[in-house]
MIMIFI-389254 format. One line per 4 residues: number of its first residue (from 1); their letters; for each residue x, y, z of C-alpha. Coordinates in pm, 1 decimal, decimal comma. Last residue first. Example, Ala and Ser with C-alpha at 12.3 -4.5 7.8 and 13.67 -1.06 7.14 Angstrom:
# MIMIFI-389254
2 = SA = 1367,0/-106,0/714,0  1230,0/-450,0/780,0;
***
This chain:
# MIMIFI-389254
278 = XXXX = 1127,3/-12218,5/-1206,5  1482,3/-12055,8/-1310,8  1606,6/-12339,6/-1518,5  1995,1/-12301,8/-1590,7;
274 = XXXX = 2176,3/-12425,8/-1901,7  2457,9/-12161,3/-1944,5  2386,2/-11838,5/-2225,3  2496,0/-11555,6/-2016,2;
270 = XXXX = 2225,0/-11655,5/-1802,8  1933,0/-11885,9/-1953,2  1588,8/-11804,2/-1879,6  1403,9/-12157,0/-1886,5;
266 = XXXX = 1000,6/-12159,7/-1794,9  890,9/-12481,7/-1706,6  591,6/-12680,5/-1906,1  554,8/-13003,7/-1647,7;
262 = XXXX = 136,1/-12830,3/-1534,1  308,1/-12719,0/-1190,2  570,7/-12529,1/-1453,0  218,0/-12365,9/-1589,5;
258 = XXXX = 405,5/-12003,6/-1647,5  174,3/-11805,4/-1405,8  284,0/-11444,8/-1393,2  279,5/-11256,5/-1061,4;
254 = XXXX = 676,0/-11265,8/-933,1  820,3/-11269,2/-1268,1  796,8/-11118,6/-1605,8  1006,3/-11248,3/-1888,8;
250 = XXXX = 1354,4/-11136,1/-2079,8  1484,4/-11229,5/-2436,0  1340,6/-11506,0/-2425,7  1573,7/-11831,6/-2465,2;
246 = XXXX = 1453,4/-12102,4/-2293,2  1115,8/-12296,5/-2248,1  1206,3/-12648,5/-2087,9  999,9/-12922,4/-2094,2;
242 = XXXX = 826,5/-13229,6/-1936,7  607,7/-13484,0/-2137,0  697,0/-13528,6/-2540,7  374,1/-13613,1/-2722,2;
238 = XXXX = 77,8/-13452,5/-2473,1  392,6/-13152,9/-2363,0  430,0/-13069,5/-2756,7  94,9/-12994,1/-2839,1;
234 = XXXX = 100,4/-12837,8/-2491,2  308,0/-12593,9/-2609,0  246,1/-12508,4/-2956,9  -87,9/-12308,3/-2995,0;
230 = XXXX = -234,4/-12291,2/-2637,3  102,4/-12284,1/-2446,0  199,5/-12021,5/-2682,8  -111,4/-11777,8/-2610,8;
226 = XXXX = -57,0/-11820,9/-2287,6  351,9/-11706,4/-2320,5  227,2/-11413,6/-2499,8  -45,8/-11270,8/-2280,7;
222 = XXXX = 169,5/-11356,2/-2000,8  495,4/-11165,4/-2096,7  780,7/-11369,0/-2216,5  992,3/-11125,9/-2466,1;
218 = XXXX = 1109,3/-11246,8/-2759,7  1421,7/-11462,3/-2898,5  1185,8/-11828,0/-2802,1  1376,1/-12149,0/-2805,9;
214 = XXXX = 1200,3/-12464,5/-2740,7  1300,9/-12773,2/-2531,3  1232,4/-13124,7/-2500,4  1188,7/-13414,3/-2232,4;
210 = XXXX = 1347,9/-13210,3/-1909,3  1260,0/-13407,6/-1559,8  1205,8/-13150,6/-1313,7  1367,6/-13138,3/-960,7;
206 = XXXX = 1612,6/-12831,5/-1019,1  1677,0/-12962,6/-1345,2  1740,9/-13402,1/-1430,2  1750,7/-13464,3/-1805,9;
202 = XXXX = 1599,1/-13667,6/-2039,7  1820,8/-13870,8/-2312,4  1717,8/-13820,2/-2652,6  1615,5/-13450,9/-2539,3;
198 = XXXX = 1388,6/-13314,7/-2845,2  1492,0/-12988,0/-2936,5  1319,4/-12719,3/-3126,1  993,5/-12832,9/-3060,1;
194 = XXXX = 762,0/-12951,8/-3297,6  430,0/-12926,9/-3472,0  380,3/-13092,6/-3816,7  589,9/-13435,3/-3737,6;
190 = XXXX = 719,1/-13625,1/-4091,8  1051,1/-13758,4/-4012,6  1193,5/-13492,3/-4222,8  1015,9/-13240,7/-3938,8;
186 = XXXX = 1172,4/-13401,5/-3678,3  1511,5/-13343,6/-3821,6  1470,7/-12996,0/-3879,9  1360,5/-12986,1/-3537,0;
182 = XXXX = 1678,8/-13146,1/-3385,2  1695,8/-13444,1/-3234,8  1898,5/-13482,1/-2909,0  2252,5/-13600,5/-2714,7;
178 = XXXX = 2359,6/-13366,4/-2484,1  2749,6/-13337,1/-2423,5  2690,0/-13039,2/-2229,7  2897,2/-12830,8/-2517,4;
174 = XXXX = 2686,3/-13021,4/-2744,8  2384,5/-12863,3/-2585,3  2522,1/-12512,9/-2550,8  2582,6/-12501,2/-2896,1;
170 = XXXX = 2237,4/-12634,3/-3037,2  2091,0/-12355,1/-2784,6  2329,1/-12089,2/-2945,1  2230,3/-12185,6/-3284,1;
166 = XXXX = 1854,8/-12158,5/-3238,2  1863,6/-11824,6/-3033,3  2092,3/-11725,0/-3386,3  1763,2/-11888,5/-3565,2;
162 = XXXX = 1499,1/-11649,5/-3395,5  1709,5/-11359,7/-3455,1  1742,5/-11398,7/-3796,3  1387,9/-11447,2/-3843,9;
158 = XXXX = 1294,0/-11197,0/-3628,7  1487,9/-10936,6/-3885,4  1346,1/-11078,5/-4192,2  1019,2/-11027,4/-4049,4;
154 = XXXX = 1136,4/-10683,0/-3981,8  1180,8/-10606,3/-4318,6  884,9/-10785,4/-4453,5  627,4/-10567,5/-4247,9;
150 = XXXX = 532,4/-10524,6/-3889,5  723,3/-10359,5/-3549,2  933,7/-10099,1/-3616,2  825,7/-9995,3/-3982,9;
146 = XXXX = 1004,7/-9680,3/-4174,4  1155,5/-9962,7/-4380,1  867,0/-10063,7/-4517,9  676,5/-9737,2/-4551,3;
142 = XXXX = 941,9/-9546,5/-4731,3  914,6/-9843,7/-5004,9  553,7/-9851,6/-5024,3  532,4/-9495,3/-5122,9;
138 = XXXX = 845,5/-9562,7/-5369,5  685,6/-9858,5/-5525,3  318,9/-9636,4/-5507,3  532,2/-9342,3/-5726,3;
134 = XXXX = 684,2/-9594,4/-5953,0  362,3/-9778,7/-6033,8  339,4/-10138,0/-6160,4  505,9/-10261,4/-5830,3;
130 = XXXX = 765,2/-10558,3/-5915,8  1002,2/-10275,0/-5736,0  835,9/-10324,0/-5421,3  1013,8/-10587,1/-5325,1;
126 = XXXX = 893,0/-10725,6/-5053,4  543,5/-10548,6/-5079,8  534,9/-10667,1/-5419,3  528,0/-11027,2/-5343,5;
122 = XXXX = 332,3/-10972,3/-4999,5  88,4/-10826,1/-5238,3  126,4/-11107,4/-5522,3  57,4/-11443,8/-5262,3;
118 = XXXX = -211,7/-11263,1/-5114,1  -397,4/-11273,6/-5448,4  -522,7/-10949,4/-5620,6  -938,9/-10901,0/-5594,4;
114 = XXXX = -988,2/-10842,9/-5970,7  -1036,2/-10516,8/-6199,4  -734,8/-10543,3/-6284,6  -626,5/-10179,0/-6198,2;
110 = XXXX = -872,1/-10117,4/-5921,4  -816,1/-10420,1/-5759,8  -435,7/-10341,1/-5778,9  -482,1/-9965,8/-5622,3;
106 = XXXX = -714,6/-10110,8/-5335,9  -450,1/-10397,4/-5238,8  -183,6/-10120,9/-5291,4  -355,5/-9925,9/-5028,3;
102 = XXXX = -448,9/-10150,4/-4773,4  -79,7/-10315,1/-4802,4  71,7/-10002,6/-4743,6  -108,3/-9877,1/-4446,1;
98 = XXXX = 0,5/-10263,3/-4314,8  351,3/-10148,7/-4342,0  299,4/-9807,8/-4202,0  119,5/-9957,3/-3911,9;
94 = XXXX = -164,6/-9769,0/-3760,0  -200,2/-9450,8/-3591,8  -423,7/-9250,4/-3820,3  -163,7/-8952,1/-3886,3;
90 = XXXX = 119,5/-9190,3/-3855,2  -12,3/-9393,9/-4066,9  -73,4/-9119,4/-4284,2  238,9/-8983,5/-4270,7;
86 = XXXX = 408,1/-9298,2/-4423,4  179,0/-9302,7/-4668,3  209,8/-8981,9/-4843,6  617,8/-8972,5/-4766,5;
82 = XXXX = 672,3/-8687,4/-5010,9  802,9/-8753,6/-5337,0  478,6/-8753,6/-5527,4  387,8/-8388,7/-5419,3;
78 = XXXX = 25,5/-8274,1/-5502,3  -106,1/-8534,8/-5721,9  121,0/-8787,1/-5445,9  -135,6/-8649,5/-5164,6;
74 = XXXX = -487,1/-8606,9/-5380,8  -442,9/-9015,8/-5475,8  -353,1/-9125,6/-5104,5  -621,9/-8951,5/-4953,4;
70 = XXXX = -814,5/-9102,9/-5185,3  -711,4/-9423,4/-5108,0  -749,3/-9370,9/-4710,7  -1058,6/-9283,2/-4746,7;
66 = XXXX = -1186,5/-9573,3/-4958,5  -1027,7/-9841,1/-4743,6  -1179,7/-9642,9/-4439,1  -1502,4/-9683,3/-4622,5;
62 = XXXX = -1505,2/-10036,8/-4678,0  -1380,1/-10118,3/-4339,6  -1046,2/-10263,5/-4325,8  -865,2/-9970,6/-4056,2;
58 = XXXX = -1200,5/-9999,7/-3781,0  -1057,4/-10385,0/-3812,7  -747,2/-10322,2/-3691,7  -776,5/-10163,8/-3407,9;
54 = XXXX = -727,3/-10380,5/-3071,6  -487,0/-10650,4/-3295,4  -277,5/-10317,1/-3384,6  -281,1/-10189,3/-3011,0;
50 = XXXX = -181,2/-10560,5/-2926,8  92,8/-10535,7/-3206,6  228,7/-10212,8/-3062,9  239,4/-10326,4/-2647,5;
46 = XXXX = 491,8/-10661,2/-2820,0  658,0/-10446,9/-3046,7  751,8/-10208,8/-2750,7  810,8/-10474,5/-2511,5;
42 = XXXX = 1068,0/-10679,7/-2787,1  1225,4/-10352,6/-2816,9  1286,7/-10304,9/-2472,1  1401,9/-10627,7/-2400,1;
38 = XXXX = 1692,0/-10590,1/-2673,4  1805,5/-10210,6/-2557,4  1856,9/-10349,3/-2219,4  1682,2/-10210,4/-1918,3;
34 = XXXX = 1895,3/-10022,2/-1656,0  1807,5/-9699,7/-1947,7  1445,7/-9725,2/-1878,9  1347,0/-9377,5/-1990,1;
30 = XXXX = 1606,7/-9255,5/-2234,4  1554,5/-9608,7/-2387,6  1238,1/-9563,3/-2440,4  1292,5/-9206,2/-2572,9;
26 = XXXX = 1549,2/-9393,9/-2808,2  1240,1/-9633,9/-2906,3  955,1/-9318,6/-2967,4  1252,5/-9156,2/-3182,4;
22 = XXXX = 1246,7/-9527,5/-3381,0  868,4/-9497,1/-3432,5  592,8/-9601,0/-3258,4  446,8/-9344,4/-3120,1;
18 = XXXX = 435,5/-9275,6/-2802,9  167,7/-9253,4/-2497,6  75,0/-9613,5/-2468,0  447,8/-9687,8/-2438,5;
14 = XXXX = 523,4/-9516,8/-2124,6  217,6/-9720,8/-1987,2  361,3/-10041,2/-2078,8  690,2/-9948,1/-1933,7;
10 = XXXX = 550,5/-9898,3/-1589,9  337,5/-10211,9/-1645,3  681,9/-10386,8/-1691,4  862,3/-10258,0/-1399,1;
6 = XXXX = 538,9/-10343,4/-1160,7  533,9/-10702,7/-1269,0  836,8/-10726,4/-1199,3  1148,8/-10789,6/-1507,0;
2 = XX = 1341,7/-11065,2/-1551,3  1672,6/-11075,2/-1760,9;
***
């Protein structure tokens, strides 16, 4: 699916005005309802994350830290089953998930009397029952699956997502009788950065020659597809030549620059066939 510029700035602005929370995502949905559900929930944790990017160091100050401690301590004194974290995400707009990381960072420091390892906290923050502290387990708990857009939960989620885009690109290449290394098999042949499909034999689209290609199950705005050519694409593009880029959920058109005069083309499949819309 492609979206104009002017249907995804409207839905930008609808989402600077929401929360984000799964009532905010059915009001979404209320909104744009010729939209699918799956591009408007990449948009919405797309617009979130930059808001998160935009404030997230005001949130690790030493004081905020502090505050929102304490605030934590005089909530669960009062009533330990209510959602103390949860609302105060909410309360200070920033992610539940990441709330409770700040706070069980501060609680563990203050417990061992040592700056805890990042290696424990995501740990405990996956399962929160290796949490030495039933009430923060269950605080941390609410907060993790309460999360849209960050947290181990929805990790998971992309995860699985990312890999079915995966499988259904492997499919569609056998189906074309395409011969090509995979990036699992790259990888055992000792390459750091790769694409998900190296093209043994290149192939002819629309006037480009197609080297390798790489999957992507999110949505292709321009902040997002720039900052990919920076970190992965062109890595691949000085090795490999010519690509394709398939399987985003949905992308902008009309006034986004995609760099397909620069051999990196932007590939939107249809219903899942090889086509290259340029």
């Amino acid at each position: 699916m492609k979206l104009s510029k002017a249907q995804y700035d409207e839905i930008a602005q609808f989402l600077g005005h929401v929360q984000p929370t799964r009532q905010s995502l059915r009001k979404l949905k209320e909104k744009f309802p010729s939209q699918s559900q799956s591009t408007l929930l990449s948009i919405f944790s797309q617009e979130y994350q930059k808001q998160i990017k935009r404030t997230h160091a005001k949130h690790h100050t030493a004081e905020a830290v502090e505050t929102y401690y304490q605030r934590y301590l005089n909530g669960v004194m009062k009533n330990a089953a209510a959602p103390v974290l949860l609302e105060l995400a909410n309360e200070v707009d920033f992610a539940p998930s990441l709330m409770a990381r700040i706070v069980l960072e501060r609680f563990l420091q203050e417990r061992e009397q040592a700056i805890p390892s990042k290696t424990l906290i995501n740990s405990m923050l996956r399962d929160p029952s290796q949490i030495p502290d039933g009430v923060l387990a269950n605080q941390v708990y609410q907060c993790t699956v309460n999360d849209c857009c960050y947290g181990p939960l929805v990790d998971c989620i992309k995860h699985a997502i990312g890999h079915e885009h995966e499988v259904l690109l492997r499919e569609m290449l056998l189906e074309k009788n395409l011969s090509f290394i995979a990036e699992d098999q790259l990888r055992a042949k000792g390459y750091d950065k790769t694409p998900d499909f190296i093209l043994e034999v290149p192939v002819a689209v629309e006037g480009h020659i197609i080297h390798w290609i790489e999957s992507k199950a999110s949505f292709g705005d321009e902040s997002s597809h720039q900052a990919y050519l920076q970190d992965q694409f062109w890595s691949y593009w000085n090795r490999v030549q010519e690509s394709a880029f398939p399987g985003q959920i949905s992308c902008i058109k009309g006034d986004t620059v995609y760099g397909s005069d620069q051999g990196i083309s932007l590939w939107i499949p249809k219903s899942y066939s090889l086509i290259v819309e340029l």
